[in-house]
N, C-alpha and C positions, 0 to 999 in steps of 0.2 A: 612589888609595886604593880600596878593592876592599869593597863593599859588607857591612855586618854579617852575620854566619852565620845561615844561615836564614833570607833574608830576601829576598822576591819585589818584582825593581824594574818600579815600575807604567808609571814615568815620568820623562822625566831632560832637563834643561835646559841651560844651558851652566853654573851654577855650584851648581845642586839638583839633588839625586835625592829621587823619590818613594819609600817602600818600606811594603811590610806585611810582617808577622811576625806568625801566628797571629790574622788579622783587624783587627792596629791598624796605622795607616796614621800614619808620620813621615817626617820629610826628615834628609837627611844633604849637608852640604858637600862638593862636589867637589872635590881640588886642596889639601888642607888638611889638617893633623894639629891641628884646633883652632884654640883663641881666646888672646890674651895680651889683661888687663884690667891697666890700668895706675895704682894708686892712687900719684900725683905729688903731695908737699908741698913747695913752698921752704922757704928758710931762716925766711921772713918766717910760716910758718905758713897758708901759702892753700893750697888747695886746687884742684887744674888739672883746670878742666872743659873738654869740647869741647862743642861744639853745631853739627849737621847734619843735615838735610834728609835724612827717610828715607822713601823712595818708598810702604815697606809700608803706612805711618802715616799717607801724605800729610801729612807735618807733620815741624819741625823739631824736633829731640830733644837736650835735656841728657845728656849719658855721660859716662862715663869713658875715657879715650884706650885706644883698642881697636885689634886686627888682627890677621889672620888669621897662624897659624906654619905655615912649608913653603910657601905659596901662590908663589915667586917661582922662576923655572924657575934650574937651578944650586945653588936654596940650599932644595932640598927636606928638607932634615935637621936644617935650622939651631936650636940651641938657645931653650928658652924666653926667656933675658933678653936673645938677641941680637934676636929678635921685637919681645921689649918696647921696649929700645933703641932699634929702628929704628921703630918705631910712634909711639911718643913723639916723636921728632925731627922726622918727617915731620908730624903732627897739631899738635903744640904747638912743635913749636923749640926744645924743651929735651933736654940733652942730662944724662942720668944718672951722679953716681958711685958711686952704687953702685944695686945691683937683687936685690931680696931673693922670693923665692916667698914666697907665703902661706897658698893654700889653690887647691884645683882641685875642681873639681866639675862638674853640669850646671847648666842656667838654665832649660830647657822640656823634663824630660823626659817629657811625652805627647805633644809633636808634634817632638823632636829626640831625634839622637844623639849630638850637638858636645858638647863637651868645654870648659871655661872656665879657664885658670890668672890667679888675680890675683896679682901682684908687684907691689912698693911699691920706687918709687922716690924716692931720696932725695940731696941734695948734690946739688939741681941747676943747672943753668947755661943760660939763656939763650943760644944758638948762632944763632939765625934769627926768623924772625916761623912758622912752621908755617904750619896752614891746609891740608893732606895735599896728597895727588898729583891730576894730572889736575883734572877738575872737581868736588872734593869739599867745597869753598868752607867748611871749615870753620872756624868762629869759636871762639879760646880764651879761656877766663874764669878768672880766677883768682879764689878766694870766699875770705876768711878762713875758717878752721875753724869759731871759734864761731858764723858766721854762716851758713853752710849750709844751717840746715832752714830760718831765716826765708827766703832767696833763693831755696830751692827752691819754697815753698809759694806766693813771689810771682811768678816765672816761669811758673809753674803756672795762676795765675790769666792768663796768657796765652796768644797761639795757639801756647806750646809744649808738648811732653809731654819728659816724666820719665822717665828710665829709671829701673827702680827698684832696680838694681843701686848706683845713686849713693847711696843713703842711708843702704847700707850702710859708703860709703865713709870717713867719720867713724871709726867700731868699726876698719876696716881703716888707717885712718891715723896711729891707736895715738893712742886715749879722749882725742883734739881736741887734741894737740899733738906736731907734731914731734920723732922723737925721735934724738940724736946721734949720730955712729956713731964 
């Protein structure tokens, strides 16, 4: 991926680049055409959280089933829902039948240039236990709908943090119920 126009690299690591543009300093992903955000309901109406240990935070973090598209050498091109698909499967163990876009945007842009699509997966099926690849030891949660803000607010009250992409996942899971396809 080849650096935004105009844009002076200060510094570069094996998975960040540093950059300024006209005096404001952000980072951009290496290796990566973005993010797939994965808003997952069952049948039953829960809602599929993950939760992992993120070094930036020092702390373990509620999300939503995330991961990077393009990042895997061979499948630099690969489609958003084939992203989400395979994100989902590795993270949670559920395997989607169907996968819907919803909306794309950014999440930080004064210190990023990443690019976010959330898709909602639906009609899912239990394939594995998840818990991602390598040492990324992640724990999945499934939360009823209606119950989400209470679970969140009391996780919270723990030594976890919240992303807070997940609260909006309710609104994106279509206004707290499941809907049929």
């Amino acid at each position: 991926m080849s650096s935004p126009k105009n844009a002076e690299v200060l510094g570069q690591g094996s998975w960040l680049r540093l950059l300024s543009r006209g005096g404001w300093e952000f980072v951009e992903r290496i290796g990566s055409r973005g993010v797939v955000m994965i808003v997952a309901v069952t049948d039953e109406g829960r809602l599929v959280l993950v939760e992992q240990y993120r070094p930036a935070v020092q702390a373990r973090v509620i999300e939503l089933p995330a991961g990077l598209v393009g990042d895997e050498a061979g499948h630099e091109d690969e489609a958003l829902e084939d992203a989400a698909r395979r994100e989902l499967r590795e993270e949670t163990g559920y395997e989607a039948g169907t996968m819907e876009r919803l909306t794309s945007g950014t999440v930080s842009p004064g210190s990023s240039c990443e690019s976010v699509h959330v898709l909602r997966a639906r009609d899912l099926r239990k394939i594995g236990e998840g818990g991602g690849v390598g040492a990324e030891d992640i724990r999945v949660h499934e939360v009823p709908l209606q119950e989400v803000e209470t679970w969140l607010r009391e996780r919270g009250q723990e030594d976890v943090r919240i992303d807070l992409k997940v609260w909006a996942a309710r609104t994106w899971a279509g206004a707290g119920r499941p809907s049929r396809s």
